[in-house]
N, C-alpha and C positions, 0 to 999 in steps of 0.2 A: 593727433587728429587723423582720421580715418580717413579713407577713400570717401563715402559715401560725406562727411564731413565738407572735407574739399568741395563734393562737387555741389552741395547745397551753399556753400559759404560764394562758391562762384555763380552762383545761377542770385541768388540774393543777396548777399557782400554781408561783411560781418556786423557780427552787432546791431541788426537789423531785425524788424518784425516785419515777415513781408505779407502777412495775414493784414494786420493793423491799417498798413500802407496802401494795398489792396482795397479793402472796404473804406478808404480815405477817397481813393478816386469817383467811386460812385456816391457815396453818401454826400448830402446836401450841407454844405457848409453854414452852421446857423446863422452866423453873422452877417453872411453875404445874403443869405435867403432875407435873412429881416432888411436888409438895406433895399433889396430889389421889392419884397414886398413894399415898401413903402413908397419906393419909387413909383412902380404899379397906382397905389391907392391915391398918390397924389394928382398924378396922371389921368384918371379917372374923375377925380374931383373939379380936377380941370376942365376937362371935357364941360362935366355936365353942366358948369359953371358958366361956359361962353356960350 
């Protein structure tokens, strides 16, 4: 392994995608989006409900 090797393996650790990883922190987790949506929608139904 090369220099430039090394230093990307330190900056991101091995065996890693740190692209992947990366667009994981900002993108919207589906499961948790549906769970808060519904959260949301029931919350609302509540409201209108009382």
């Amino acid at each position: 392994m090369g220099l430039i090797g090394q230093i990307t393996s330190v900056i991101f650790g091995d065996g890693r995608n740190a692209v992947t990883e990366t667009l994981q922190v900002f993108r919207e987790n589906a499961e948790n989006g549906a769970v808060r949506d519904a959260d949301v929608k029931s919350a609302a139904l509540a409201q209108l409900a009382a």
